[in-house]
PyMOL Python script that loads the backbone (N, CA, C, O; Angstrom):
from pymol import cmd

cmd.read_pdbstr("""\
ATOM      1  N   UNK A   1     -29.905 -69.736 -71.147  1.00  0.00           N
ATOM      2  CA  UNK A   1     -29.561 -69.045 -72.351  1.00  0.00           C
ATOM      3  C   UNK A   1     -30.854 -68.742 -73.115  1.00  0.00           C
ATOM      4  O   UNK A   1     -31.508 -69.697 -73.534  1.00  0.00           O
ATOM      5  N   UNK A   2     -31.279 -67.479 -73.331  1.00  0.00           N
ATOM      6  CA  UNK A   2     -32.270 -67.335 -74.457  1.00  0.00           C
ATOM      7  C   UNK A   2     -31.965 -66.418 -75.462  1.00  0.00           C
ATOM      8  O   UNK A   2     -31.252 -65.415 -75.492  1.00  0.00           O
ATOM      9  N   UNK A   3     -32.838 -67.133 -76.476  1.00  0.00           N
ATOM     10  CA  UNK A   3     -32.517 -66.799 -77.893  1.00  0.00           C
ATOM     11  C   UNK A   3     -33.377 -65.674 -78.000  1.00  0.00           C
ATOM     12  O   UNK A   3     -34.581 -65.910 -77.898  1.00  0.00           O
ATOM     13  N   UNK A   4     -32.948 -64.291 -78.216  1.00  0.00           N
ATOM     14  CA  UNK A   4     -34.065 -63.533 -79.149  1.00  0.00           C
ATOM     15  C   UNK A   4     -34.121 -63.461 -80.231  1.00  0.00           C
ATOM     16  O   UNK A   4     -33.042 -63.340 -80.812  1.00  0.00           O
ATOM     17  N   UNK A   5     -35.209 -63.491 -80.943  1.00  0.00           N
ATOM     18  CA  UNK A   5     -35.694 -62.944 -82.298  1.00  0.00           C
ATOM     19  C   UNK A   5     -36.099 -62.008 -82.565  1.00  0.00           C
ATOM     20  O   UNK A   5     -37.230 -61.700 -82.190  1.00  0.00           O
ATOM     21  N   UNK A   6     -35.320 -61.159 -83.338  1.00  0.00           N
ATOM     22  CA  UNK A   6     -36.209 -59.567 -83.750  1.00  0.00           C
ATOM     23  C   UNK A   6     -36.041 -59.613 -85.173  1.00  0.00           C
ATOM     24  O   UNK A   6     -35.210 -60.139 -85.913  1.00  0.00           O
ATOM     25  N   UNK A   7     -36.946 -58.994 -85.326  1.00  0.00           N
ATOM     26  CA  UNK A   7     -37.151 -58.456 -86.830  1.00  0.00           C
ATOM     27  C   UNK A   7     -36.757 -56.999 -87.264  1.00  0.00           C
ATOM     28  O   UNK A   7     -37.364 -56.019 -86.834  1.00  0.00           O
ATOM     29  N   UNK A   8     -35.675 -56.912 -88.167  1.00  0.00           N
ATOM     30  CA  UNK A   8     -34.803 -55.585 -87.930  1.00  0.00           C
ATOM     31  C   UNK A   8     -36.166 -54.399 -88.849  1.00  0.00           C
ATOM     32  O   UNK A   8     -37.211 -54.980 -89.143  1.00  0.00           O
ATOM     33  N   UNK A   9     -36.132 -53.831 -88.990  1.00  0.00           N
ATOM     34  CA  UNK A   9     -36.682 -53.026 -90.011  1.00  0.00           C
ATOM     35  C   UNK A   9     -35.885 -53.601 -91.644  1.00  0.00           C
ATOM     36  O   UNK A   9     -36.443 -53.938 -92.688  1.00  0.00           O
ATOM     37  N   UNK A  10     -34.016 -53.511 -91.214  1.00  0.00           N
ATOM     38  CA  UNK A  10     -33.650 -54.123 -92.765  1.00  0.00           C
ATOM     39  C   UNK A  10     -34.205 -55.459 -93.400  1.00  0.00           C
ATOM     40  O   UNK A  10     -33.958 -55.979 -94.488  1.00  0.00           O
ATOM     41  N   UNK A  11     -35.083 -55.865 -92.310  1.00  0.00           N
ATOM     42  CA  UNK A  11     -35.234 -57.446 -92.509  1.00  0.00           C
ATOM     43  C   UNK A  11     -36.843 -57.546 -93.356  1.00  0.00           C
ATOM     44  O   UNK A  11     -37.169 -58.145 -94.381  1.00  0.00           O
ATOM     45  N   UNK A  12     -37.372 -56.954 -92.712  1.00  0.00           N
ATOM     46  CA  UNK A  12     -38.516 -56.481 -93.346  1.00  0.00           C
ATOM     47  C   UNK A  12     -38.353 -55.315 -95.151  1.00  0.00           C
ATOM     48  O   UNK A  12     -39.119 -55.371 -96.114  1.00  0.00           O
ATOM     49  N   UNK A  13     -37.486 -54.690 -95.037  1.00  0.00           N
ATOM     50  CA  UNK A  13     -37.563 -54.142 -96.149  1.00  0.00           C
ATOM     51  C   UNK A  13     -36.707 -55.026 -97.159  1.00  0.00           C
ATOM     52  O   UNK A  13     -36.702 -54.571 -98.303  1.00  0.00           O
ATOM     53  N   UNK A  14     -35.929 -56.284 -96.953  1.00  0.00           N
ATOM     54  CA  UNK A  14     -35.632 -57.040 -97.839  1.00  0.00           C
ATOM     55  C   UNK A  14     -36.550 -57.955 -98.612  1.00  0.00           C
ATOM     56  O   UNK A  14     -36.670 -58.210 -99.810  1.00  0.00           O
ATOM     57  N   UNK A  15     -37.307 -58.462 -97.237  1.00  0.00           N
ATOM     58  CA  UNK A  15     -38.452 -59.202 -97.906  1.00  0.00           C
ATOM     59  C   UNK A  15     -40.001 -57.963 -98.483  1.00  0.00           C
ATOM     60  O   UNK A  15     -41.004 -58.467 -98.988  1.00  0.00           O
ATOM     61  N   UNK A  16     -39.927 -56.943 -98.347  1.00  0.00           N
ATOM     62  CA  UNK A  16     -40.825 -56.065 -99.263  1.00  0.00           C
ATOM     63  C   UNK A  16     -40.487 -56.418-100.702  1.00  0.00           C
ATOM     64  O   UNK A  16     -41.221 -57.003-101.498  1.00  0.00           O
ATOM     65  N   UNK A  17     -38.807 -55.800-100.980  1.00  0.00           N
ATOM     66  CA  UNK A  17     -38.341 -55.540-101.770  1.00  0.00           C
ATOM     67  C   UNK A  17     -38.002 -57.532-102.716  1.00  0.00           C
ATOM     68  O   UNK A  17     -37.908 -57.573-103.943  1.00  0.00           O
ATOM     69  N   UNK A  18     -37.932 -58.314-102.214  1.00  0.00           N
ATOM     70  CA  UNK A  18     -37.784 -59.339-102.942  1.00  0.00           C
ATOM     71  C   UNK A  18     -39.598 -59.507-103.457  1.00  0.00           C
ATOM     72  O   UNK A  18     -39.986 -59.302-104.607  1.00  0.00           O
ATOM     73  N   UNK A  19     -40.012 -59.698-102.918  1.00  0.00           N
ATOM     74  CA  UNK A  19     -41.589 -59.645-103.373  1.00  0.00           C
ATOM     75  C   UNK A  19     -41.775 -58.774-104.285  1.00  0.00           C
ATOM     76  O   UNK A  19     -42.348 -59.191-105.291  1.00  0.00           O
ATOM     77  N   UNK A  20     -41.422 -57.500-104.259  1.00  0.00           N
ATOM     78  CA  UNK A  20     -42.061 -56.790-105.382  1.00  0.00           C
ATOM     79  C   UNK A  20     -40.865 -57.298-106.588  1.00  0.00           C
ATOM     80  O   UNK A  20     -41.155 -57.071-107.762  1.00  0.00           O
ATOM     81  N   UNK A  21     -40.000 -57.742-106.387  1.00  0.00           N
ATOM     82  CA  UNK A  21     -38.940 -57.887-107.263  1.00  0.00           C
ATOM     83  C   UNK A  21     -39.750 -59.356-108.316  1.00  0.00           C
ATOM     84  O   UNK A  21     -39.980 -59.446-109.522  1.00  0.00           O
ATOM     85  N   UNK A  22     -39.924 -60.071-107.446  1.00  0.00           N
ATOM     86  CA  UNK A  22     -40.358 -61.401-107.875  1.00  0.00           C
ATOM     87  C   UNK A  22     -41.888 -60.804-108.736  1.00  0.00           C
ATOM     88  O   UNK A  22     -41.897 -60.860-109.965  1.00  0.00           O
ATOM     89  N   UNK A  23     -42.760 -60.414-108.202  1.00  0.00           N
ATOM     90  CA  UNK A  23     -43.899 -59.774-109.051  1.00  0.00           C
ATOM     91  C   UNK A  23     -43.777 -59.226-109.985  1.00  0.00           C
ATOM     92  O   UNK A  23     -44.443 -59.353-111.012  1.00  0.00           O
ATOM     93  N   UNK A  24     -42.385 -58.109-109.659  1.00  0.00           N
ATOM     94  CA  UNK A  24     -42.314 -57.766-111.616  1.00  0.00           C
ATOM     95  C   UNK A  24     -41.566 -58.940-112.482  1.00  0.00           C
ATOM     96  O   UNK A  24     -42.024 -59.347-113.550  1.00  0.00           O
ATOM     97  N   UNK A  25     -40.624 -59.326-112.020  1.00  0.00           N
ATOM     98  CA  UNK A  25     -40.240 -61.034-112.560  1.00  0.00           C
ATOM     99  C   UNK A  25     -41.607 -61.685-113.284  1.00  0.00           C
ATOM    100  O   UNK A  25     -41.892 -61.643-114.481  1.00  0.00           O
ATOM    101  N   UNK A  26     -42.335 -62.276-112.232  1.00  0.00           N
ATOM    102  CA  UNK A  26     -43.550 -62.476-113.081  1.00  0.00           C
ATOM    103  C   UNK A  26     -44.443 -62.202-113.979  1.00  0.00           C
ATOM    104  O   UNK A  26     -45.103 -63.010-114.632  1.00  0.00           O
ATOM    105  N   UNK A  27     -44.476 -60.855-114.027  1.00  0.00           N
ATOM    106  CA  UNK A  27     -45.111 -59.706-114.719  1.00  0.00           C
ATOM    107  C   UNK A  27     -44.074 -59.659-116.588  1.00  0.00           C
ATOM    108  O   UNK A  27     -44.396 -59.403-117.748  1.00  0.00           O
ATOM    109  N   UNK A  28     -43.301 -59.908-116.155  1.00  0.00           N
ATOM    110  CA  UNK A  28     -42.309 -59.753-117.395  1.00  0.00           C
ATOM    111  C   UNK A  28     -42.154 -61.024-118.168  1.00  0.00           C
ATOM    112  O   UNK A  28     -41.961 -60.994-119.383  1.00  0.00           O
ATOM    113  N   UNK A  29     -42.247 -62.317-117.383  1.00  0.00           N
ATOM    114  CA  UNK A  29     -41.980 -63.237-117.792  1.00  0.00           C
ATOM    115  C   UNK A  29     -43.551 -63.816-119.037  1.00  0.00           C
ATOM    116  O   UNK A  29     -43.480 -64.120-120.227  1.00  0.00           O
ATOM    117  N   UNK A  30     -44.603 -63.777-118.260  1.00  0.00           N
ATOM    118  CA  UNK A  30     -46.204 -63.556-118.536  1.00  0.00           C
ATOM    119  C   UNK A  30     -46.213 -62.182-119.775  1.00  0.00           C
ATOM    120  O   UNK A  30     -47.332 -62.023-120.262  1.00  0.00           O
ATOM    121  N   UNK A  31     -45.237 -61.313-120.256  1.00  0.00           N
ATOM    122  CA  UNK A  31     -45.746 -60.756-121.176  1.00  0.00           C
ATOM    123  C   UNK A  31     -45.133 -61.118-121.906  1.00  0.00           C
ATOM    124  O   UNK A  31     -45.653 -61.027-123.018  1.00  0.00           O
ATOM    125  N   UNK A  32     -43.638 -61.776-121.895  1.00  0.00           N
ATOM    126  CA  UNK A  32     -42.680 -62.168-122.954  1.00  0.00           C
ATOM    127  C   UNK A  32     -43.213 -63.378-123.972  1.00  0.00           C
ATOM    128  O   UNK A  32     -43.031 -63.628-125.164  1.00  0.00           O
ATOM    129  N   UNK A  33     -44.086 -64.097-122.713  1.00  0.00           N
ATOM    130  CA  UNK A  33     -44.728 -65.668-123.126  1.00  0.00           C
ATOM    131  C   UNK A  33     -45.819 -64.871-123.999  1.00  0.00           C
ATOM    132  O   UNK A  33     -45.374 -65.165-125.109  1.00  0.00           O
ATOM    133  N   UNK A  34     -46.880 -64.109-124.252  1.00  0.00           N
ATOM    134  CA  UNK A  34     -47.440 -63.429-124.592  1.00  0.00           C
ATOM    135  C   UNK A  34     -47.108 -63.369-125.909  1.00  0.00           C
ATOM    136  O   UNK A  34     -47.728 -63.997-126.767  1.00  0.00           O
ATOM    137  N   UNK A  35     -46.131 -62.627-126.149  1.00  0.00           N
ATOM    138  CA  UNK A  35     -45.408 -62.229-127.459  1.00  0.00           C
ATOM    139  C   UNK A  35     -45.090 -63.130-128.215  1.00  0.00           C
ATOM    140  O   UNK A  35     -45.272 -63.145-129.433  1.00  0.00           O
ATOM    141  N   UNK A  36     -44.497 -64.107-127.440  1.00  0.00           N
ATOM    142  CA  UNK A  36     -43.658 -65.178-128.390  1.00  0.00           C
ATOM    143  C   UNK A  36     -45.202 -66.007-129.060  1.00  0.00           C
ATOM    144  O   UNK A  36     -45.226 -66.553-130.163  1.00  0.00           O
ATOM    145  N   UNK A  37     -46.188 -65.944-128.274  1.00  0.00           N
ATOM    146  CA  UNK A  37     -47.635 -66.753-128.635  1.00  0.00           C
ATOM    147  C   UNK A  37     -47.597 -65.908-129.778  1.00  0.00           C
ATOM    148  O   UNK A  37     -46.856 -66.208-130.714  1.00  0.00           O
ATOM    149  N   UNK A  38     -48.420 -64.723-129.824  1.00  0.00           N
ATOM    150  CA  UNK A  38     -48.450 -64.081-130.935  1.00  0.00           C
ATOM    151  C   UNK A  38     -47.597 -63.978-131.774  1.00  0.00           C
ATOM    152  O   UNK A  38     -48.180 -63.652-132.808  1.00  0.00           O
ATOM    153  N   UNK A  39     -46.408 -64.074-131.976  1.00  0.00           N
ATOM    154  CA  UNK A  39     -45.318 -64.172-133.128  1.00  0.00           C
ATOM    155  C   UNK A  39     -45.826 -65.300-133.619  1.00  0.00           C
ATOM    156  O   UNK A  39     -46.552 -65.280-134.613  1.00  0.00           O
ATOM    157  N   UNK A  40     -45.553 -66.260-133.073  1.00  0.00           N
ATOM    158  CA  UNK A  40     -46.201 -67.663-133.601  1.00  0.00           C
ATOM    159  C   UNK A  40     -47.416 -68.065-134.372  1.00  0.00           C
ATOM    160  O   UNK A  40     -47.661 -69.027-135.101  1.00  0.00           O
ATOM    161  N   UNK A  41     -48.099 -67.026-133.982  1.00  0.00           N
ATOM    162  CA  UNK A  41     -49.530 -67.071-134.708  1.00  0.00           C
ATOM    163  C   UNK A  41     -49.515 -66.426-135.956  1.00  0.00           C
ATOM    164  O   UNK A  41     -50.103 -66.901-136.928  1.00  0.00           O
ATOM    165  N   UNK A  42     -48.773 -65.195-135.999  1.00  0.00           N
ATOM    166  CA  UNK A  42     -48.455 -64.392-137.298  1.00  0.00           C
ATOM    167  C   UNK A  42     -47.603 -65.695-138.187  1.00  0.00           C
ATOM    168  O   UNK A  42     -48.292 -66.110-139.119  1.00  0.00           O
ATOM    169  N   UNK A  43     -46.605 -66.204-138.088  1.00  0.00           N
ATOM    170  CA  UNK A  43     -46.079 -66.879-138.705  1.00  0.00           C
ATOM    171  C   UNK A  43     -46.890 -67.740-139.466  1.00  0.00           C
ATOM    172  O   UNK A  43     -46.736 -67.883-140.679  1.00  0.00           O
ATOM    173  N   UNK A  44     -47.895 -68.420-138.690  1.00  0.00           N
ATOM    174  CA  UNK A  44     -48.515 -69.515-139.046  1.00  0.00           C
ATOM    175  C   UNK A  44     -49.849 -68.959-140.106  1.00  0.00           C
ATOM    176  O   UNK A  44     -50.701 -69.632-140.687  1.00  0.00           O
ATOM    177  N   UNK A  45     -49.659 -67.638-140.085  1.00  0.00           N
ATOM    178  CA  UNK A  45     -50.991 -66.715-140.643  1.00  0.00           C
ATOM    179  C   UNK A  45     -50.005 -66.384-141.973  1.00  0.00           C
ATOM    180  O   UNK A  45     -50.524 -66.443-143.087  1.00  0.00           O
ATOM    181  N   UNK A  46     -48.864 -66.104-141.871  1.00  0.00           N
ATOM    182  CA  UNK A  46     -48.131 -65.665-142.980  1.00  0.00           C
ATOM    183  C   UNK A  46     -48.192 -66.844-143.901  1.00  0.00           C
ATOM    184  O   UNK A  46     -48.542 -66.798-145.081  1.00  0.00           O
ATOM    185  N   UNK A  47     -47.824 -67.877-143.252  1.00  0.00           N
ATOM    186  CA  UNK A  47     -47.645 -68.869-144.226  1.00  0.00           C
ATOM    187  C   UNK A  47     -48.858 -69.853-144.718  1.00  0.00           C
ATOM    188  O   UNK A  47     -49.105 -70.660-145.614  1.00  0.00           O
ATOM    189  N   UNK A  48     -49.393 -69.330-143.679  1.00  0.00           N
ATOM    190  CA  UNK A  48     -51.082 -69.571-144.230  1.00  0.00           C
ATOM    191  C   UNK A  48     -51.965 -69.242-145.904  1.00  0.00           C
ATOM    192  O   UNK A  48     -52.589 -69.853-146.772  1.00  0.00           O
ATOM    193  N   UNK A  49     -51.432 -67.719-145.539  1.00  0.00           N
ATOM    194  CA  UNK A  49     -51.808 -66.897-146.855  1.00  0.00           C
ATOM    195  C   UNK A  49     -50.993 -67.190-147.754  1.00  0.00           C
ATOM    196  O   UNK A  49     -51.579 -67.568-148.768  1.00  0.00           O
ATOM    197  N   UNK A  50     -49.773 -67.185-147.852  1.00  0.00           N
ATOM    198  CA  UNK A  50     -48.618 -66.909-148.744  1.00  0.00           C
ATOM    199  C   UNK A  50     -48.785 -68.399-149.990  1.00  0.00           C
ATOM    200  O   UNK A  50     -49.090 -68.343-151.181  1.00  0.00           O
ATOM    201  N   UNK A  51     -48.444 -69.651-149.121  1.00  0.00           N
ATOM    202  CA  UNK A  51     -49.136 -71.051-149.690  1.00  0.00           C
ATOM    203  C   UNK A  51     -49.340 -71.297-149.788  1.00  0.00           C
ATOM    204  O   UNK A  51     -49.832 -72.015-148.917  1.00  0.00           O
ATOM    205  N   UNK A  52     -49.777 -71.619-151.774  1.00  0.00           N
ATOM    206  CA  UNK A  52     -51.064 -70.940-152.368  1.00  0.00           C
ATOM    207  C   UNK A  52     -51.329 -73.071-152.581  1.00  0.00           C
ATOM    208  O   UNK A  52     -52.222 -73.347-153.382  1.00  0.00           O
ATOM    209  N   UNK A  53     -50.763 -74.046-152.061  1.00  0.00           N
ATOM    210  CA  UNK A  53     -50.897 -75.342-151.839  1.00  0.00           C
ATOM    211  C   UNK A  53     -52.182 -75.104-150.747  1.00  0.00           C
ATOM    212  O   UNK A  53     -53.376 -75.332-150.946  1.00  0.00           O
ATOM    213  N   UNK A  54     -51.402 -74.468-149.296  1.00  0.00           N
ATOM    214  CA  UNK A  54     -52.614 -74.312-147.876  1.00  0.00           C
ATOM    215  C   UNK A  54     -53.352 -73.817-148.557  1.00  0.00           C
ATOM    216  O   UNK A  54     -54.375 -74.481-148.726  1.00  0.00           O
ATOM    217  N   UNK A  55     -53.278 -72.365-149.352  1.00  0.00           N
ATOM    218  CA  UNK A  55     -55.013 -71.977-149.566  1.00  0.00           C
ATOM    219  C   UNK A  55     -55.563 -72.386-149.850  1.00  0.00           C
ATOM    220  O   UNK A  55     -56.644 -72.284-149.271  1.00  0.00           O
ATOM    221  N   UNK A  56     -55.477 -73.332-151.075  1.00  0.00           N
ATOM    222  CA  UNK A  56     -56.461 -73.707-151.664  1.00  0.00           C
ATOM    223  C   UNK A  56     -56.963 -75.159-151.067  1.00  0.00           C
ATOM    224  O   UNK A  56     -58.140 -75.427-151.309  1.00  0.00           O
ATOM    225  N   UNK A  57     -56.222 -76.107-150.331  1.00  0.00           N
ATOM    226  CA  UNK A  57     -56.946 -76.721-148.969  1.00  0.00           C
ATOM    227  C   UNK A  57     -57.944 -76.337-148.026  1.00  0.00           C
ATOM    228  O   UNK A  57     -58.935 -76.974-147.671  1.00  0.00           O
ATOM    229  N   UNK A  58     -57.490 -75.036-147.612  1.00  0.00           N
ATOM    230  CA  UNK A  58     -58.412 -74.277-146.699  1.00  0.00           C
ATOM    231  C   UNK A  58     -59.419 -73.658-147.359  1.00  0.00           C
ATOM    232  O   UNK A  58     -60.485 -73.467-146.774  1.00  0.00           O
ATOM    233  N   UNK A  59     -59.272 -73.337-148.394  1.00  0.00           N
ATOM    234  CA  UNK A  59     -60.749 -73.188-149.758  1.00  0.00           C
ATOM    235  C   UNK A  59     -61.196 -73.619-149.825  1.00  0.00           C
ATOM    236  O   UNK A  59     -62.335 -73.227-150.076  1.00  0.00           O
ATOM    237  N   UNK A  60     -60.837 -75.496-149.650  1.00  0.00           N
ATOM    238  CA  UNK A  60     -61.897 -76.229-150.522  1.00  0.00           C
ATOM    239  C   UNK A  60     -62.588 -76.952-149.414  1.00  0.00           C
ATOM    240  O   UNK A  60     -63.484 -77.791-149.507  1.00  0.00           O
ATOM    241  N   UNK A  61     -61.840 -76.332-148.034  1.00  0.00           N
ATOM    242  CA  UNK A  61     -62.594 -77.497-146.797  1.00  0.00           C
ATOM    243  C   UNK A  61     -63.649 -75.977-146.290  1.00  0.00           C
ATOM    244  O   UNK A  61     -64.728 -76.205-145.745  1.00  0.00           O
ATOM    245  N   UNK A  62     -63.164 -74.367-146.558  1.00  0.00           N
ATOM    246  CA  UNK A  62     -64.215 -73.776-146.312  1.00  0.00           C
ATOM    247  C   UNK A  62     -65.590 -74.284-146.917  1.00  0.00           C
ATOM    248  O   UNK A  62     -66.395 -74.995-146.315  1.00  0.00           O
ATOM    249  N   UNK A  63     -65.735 -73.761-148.312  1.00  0.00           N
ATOM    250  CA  UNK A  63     -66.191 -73.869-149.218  1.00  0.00           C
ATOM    251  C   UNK A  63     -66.954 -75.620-149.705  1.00  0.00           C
ATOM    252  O   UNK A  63     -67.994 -75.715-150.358  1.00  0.00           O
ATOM    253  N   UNK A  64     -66.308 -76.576-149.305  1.00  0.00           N
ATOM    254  CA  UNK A  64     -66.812 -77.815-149.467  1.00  0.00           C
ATOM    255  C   UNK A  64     -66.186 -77.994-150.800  1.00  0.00           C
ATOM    256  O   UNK A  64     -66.384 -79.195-150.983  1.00  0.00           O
ATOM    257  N   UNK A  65     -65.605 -77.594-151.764  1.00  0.00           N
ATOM    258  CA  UNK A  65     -64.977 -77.804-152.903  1.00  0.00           C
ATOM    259  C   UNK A  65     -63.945 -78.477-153.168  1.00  0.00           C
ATOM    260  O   UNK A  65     -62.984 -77.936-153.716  1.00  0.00           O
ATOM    261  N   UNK A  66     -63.940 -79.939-152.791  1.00  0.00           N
ATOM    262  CA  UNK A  66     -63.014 -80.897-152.649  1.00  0.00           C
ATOM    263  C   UNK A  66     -62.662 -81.401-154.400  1.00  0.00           C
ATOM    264  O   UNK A  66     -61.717 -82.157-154.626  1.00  0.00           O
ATOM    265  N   UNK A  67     -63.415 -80.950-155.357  1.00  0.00           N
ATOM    266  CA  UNK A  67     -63.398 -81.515-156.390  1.00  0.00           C
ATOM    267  C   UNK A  67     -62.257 -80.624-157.269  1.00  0.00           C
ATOM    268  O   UNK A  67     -61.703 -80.960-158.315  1.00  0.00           O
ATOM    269  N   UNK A  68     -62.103 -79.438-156.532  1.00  0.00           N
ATOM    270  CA  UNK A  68     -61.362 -78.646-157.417  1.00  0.00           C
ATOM    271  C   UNK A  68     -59.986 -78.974-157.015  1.00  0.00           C
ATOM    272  O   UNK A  68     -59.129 -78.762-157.873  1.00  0.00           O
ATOM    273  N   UNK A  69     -59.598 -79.452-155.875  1.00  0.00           N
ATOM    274  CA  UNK A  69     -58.118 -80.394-155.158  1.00  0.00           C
ATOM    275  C   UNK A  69     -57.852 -81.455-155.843  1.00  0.00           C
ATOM    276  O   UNK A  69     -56.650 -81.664-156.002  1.00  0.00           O
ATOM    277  N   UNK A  70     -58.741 -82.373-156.411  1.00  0.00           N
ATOM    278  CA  UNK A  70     -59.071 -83.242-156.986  1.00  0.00           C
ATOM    279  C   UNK A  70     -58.525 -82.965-158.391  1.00  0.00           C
ATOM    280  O   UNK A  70     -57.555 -83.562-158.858  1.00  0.00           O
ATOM    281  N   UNK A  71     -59.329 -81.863-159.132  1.00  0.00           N
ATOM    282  CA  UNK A  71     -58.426 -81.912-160.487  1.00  0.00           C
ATOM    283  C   UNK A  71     -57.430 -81.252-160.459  1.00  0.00           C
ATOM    284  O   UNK A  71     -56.653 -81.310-161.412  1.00  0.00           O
ATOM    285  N   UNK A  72     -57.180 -80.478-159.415  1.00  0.00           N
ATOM    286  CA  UNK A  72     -55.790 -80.358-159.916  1.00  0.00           C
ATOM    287  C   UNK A  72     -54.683 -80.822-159.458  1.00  0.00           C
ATOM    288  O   UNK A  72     -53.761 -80.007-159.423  1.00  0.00           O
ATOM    289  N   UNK A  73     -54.421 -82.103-159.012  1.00  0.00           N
ATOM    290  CA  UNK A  73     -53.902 -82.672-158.447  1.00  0.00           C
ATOM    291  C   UNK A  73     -53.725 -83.809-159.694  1.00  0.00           C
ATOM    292  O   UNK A  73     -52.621 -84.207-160.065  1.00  0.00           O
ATOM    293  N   UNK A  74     -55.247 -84.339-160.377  1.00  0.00           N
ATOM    294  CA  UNK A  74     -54.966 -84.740-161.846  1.00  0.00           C
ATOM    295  C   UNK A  74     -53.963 -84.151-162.798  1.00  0.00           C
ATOM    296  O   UNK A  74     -53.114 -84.801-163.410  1.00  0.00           O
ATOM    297  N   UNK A  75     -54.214 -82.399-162.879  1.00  0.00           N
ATOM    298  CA  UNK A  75     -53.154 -82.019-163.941  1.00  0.00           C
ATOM    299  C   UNK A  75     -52.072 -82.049-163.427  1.00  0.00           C
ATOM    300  O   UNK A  75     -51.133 -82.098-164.222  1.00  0.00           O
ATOM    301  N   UNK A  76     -51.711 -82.031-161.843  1.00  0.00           N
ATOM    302  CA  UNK A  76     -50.115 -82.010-161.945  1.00  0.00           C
ATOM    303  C   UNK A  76     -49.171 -83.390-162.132  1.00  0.00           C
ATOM    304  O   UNK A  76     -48.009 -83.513-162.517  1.00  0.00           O
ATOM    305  N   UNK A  77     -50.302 -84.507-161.637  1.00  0.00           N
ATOM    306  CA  UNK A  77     -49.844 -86.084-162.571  1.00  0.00           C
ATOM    307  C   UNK A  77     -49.519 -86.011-163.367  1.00  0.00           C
ATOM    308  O   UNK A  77     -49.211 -87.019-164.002  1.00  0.00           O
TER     309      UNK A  77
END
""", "prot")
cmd.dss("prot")
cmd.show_as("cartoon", "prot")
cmd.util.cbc("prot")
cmd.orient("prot")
């Protein structure tokens, strides 16, 4: 009894076609992750600016002006 193996032509154009299928899969998945990074970053930029508590943290650690956190942290005691 022997077994043949052939490779149909349909057999070959399934596995073309799953490969390129899977590559754009990948391709889509890698830009979605993309986006959602950058949304995330805007958010964290929005609320960066907007909270005027963060700014003036991030002012005073640019700037070295730890003294001005300092009093006003006195007046709100």
């Amino acid at each position: 009894m022997e077994i043949i193996s052939e490779i149909t032509l349909y057999e070959i154009l399934f596995i073309l076609i799953s490969i390129i299928g899977g590559c754009f899969a990948l391709f889509q998945w890698k830009q979605s992750y993309k986006l959602k990074r950058a949304e995330l970053i805007k958010e964290a930029m929005l609320k960066i600016r907007d909270d005027t508590d963060i700014s003036l943290v991030l002012y005073s650690i640019d700037y070295g002006e730890i003294g001005i956190i300092k009093n006003l942290l006195k007046t709100m005691i």
